[in-house]
C-alpha positions in Angstrom: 18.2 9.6 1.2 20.4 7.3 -1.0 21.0 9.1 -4.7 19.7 5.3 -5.5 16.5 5.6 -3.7 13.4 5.6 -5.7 11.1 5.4 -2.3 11.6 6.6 1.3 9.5 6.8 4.3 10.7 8.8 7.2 9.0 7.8 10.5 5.4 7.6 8.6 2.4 6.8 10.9 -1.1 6.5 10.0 -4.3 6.5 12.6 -7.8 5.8 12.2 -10.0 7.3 14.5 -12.8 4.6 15.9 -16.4 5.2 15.1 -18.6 5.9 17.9 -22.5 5.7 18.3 -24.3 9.0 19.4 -24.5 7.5 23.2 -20.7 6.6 23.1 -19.7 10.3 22.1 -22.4 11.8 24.9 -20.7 9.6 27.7 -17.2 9.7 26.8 -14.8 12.1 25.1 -12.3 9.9 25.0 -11.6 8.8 21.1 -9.8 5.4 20.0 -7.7 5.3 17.1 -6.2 2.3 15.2 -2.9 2.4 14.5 -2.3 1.0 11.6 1.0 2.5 10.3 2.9 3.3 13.1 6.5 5.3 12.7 7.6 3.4 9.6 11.1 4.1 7.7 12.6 2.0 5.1 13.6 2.8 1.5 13.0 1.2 -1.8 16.3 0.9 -4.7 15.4 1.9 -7.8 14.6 -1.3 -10.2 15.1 -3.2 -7.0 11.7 -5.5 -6.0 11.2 -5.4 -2.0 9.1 -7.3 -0.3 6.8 -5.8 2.5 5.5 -9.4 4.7 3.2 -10.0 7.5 0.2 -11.2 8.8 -3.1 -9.5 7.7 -3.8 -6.5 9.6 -0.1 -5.6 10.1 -0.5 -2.0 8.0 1.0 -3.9 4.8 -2.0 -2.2 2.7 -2.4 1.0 4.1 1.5 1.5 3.6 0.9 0.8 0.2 -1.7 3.5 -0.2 0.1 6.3 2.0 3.1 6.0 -1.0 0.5 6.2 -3.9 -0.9 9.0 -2.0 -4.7 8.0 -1.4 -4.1 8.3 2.4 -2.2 11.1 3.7 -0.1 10.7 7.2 -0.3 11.9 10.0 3.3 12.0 10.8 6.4 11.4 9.1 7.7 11.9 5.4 7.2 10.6 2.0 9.8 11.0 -0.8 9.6 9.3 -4.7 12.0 10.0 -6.6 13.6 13.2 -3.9 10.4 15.0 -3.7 8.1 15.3 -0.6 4.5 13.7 -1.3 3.4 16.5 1.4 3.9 19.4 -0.9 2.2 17.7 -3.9 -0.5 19.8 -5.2 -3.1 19.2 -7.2 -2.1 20.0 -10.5 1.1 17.6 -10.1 -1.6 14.5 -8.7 -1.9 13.8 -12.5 1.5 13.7 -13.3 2.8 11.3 -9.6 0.1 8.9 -10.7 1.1 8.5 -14.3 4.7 7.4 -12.6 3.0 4.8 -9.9 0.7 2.3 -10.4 -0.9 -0.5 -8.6 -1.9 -3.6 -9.1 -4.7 -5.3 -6.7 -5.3 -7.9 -5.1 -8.5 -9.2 -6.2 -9.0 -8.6 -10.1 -12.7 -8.9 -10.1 -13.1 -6.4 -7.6 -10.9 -3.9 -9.4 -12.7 -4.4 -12.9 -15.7 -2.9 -13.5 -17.8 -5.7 -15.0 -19.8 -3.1 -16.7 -17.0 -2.3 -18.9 -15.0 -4.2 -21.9 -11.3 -5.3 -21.3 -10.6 -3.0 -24.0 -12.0 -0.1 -22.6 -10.5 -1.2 -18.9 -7.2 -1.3 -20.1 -7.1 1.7 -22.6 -9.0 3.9 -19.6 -6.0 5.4 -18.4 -4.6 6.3 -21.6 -8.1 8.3 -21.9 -7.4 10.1 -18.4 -3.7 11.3 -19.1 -4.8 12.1 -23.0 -2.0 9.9 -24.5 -2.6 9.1 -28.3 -5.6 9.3 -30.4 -8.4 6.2 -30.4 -6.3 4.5 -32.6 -3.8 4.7 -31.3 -4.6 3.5 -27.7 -6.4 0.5 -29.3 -3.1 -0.3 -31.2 -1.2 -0.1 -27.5 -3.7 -1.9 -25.5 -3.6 -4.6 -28.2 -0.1 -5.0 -28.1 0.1 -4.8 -23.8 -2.9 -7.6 -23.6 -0.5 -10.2 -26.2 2.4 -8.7 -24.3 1.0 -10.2 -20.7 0.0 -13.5 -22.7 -3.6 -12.7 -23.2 -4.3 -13.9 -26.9 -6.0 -13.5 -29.3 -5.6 -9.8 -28.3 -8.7 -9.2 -30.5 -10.8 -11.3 -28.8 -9.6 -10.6 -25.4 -10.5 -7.0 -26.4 -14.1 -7.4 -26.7 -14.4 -9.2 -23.9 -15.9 -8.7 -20.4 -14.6 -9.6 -16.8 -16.8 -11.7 -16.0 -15.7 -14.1 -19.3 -12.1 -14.3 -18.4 -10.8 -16.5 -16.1 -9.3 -15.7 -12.6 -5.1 -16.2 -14.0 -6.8 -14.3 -17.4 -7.8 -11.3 -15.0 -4.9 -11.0 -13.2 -2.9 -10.3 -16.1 -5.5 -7.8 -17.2 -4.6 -5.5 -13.8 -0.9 -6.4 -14.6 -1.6 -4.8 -18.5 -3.5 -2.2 -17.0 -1.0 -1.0 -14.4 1.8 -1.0 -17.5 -0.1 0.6 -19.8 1.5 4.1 -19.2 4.8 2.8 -18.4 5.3 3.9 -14.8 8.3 3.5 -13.3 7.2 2.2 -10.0 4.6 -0.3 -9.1 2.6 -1.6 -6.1 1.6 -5.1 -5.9 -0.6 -5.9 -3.2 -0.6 -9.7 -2.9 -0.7 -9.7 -6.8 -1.6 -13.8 -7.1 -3.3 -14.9 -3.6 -7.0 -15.3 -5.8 -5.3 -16.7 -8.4 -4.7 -20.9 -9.1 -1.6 -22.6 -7.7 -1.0 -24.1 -10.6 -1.2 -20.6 -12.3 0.8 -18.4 -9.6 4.7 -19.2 -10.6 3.5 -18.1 -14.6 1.9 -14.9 -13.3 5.4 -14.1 -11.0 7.4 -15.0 -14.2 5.5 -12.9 -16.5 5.8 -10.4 -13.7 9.7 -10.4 -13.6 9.8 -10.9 -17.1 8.1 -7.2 -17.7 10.2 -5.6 -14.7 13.1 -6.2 -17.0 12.1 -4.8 -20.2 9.9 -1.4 -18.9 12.6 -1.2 -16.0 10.3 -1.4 -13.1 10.7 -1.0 -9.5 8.4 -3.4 -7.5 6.6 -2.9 -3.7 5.3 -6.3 -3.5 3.0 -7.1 -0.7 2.6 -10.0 0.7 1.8 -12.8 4.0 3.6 -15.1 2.2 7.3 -15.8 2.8 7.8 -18.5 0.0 6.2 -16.2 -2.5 8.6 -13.6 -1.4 11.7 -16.0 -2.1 11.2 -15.8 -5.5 10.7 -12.6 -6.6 11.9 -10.2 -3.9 15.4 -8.5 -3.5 15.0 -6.9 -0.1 12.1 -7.8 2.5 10.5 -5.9 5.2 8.7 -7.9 8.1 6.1 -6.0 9.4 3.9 -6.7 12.1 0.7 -4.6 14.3 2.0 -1.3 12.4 5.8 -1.4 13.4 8.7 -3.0 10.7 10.8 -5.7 12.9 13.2 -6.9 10.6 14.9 -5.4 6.8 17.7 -7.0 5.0 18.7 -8.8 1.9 15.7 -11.3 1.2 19.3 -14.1 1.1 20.5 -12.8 4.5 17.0 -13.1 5.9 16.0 -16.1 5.0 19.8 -17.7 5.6 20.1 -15.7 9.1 16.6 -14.8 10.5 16.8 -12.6 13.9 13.6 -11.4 15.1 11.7 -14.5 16.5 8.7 -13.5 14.3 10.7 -13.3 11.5 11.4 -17.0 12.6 8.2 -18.0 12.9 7.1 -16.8 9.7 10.0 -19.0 8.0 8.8 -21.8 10.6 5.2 -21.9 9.0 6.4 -22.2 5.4 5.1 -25.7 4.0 7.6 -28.5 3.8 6.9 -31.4 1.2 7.6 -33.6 3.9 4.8 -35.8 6.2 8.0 -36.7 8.6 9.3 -33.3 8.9 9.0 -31.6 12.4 9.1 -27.5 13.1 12.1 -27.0 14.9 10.9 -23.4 16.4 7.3 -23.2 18.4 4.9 -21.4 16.4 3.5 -18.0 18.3 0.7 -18.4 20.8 -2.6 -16.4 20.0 -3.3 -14.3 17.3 -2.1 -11.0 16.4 -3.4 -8.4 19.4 -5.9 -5.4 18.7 -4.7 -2.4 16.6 -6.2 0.1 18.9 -4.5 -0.7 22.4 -1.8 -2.4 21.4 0.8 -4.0 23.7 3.3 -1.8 25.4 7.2 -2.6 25.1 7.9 -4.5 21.9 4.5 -5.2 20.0 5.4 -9.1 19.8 6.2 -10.0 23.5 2.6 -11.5 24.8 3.3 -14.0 21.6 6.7 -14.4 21.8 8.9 -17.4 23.3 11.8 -15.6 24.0 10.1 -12.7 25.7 12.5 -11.1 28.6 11.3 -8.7 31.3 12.3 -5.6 29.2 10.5 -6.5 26.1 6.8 -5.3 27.7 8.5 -2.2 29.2 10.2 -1.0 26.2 10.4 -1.0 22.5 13.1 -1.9 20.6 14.1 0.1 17.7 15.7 -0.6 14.6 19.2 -1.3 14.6 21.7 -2.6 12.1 23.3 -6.3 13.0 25.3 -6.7 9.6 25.5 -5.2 6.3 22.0 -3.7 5.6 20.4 -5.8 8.2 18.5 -4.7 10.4 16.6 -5.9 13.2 13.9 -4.6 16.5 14.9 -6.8 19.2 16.5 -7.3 22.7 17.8 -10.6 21.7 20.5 -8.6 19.8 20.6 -5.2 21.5 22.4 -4.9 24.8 
C-alpha cells in the first residue's frame, strides 16, 4: 500500500445469503446469495476526496459500511491507516470509530426525533468521554455556528423535526466533526436536500475538509455532483469497480462504455441538444445470478463475443487510469 494511503481494499467481497421460507429450505438445499460487493480493490490518498459512482444497487453503500466496519467481508482485506480491520478487537472498536465517521444520507432518518440537537450532536462526545458537560456544550456550540446553523443557542434547544431539511443536513455534517476524525463517509450527503441548497452544503463541506484536514469517501449516482467535489472517482456497477482515475481524466477521456453513459445522462441546459452515445437498454440485472463475462454486456452497445464469456479485469490505460474492458485489452 502507498505510504500515502489512508484506505485500501484488497479484493473485498461481500455476500448476502437469500431468505428462504420453511418449504423453500425442505425442497431445496441450494442457497442464493446477493453479491453485493464483489472482489473490490482501490485505495483512498490521505486528504484526497474520492468519489465512489453508480447506479443504486451497485454495492456503493455496503462498501461504505465494510470500511467503517459494521459489515465484515467475506473475502479480501481492509487497511486504514496500515492496519488490517480483520484483527480489530473489541477494545480498539472505540478508538477506529473515533477516527471515521459518517454522514447519511437521509438526516431525518439518522436523528432521533426524540432527542434535542444539542444532545444529538454532543452524543458522541458522551460515548468517547471527551470533556466535562460544559465543556461539550461549549464545542457543540461552536461546531453548530461553525456549519452555519445560528443562533447556535437556539439551534441547540431545538428538535429535528423543527429544522429544515438543508438545517439537518448540516446537523449530520456537525455531528460527524464533532470528534475530529480524520476520515469521513459521505453517503449521498445532499440527494434529500433542496437544489437550491445542495452547492452551499458541498461548499461548506470543502470548506471544513480544509481546516480539520479531512479525507472524504463520497458516495454518490450522481456524476455532476462528483465534478465538483471529487479528486479521484470510482465507477462501480452490480458489485464489480469498472473504471478509476483522476475525476479530470475521467470525465475528459471516459473508457468503459458505462462510464460513458453515465456522462451521457448528465442534464444539459439545452432543449436543442442531442445525446451523442445511446443510453444502456434495460435496467441493471439481478444481484443474485448475475451475468457471466463482463457484468455490463446484456446492456452494453459495444458488447463483443468475449465480453459474456469472460471478465475483464482492471488494467491501467494511462497514468493512474484504470479501466475493465475489452475495448482496451487485447
Amino acid at each position: 500500500m502507498g505510504s500515502g494511503s489512508i484506505v485500501e481494499l484488497k479484493n473485498v467481497k461481500k455476500y448476502f445469503e437469500v431468505k428462504r421460507d420453511i418449504i423453500q429450505r425442505i425442497t431445496s438445499r441450494h442457497k442464493e446469495y446477493v453479491k453485493a460487493v464483489d472482489g473490490i480493490t482501490f485505495n483512498i490518498e490521505r486528504g484526497e476526496v474520492f468519489g465512489l459512482v453508480g447506479e443504486s444497487g451497485s454495492g456503493k453503500t455496503t462498501t461504505g459500511k465494510l470500511i467503517l466496519d459494521i459489515l465484515k467481508p467475506i473475502e479480501g482485506k481492509i487497511f486504514f491507516d496500515n492496519f488490517d480491520l480483520s484483527l480489530l478487537g473489541k477494545r480498539d472498536v472505540k478508538a477506529f470509530r473515533r477516527r471515521i465517521q459518517v454522514i447519511f444520507q437521509d438526516p431525518y432518518a439518522s436523528l432521533n426525533p426524540r432527542m434535542k440537537i444539542g444532545k444529538a450532536v454532543s452524543q458522541p462526545l458522551e460515548i468517547h468521554r471527551i470533556g466535562t458537560p460544559e465543556d461539550r456544550k461549549k464545542k457543540v456550540l461552536h461546531m453548530l455556528e461553525h456549519v452555519g446553523l445560528t443562533p447556535p443557542e437556539i439551534v441547540y434547544s431545538k428538535y429535528p423535526h423543527q429544522l429544515s431539511g438543508g438545517q439537518r443536513q448540516r446537523v449530520a455534517i456537525a455531528r460527524a466533526l464533532i470528534l475530529n476524525p480524520d476520515f469521513v463517509i459521505a453517503d449521498e450527503p445532499i440527494a434529500m436536500a433542496d437544489v437550491s441548497i445542495r452547492v452551499l452544503l458541498l461548499e461548506l463541506m470543502m470548506r471544513l475538509k480544509q481546516e480539520y484536514n479531512l479525507t472524504y469517501l463520497f458516495i454518490t449516482h450522481d456524476l455532476a455532483t462528483a465534478k465538483y467535489i471529487c479528486d479521484r472517482i470510482a465507477i462501480m456497477y452490480l458489485g464489480k469497480l469498472f473504471e478509476i482515475g483522476p475525476l479530470r481524466e475521467v470525465f475528459r477521456n471516459p473508457l468503459h462504455p458505462y462510464t460513458k453513459a453515465l456522462l451521457a445522462a448528465i442534464p444539459v441546459p439545452d432543449p436543442s441538444a442531442k445525446r451523442e452515445i445511446p443510453m444502456p437498454r434495460g435496467e441493471i440485472p439481478n444481484p443474485i445470478n448475475p451475468p457471466s463475462g463482463c457484468r455490463f454486456h446484456p446492456r452494453c452497445p459495444y458488447r463483443m463475443d468475449i465480453c459474456d464469456k469472460e471478465e475483464p479485469q482492471l488494467k491501467v490505460d494511462s497514468i493512474d487510469h484504470w479501466s475493465a474492458c475489452f475495448l482496451y485489452q487485447k
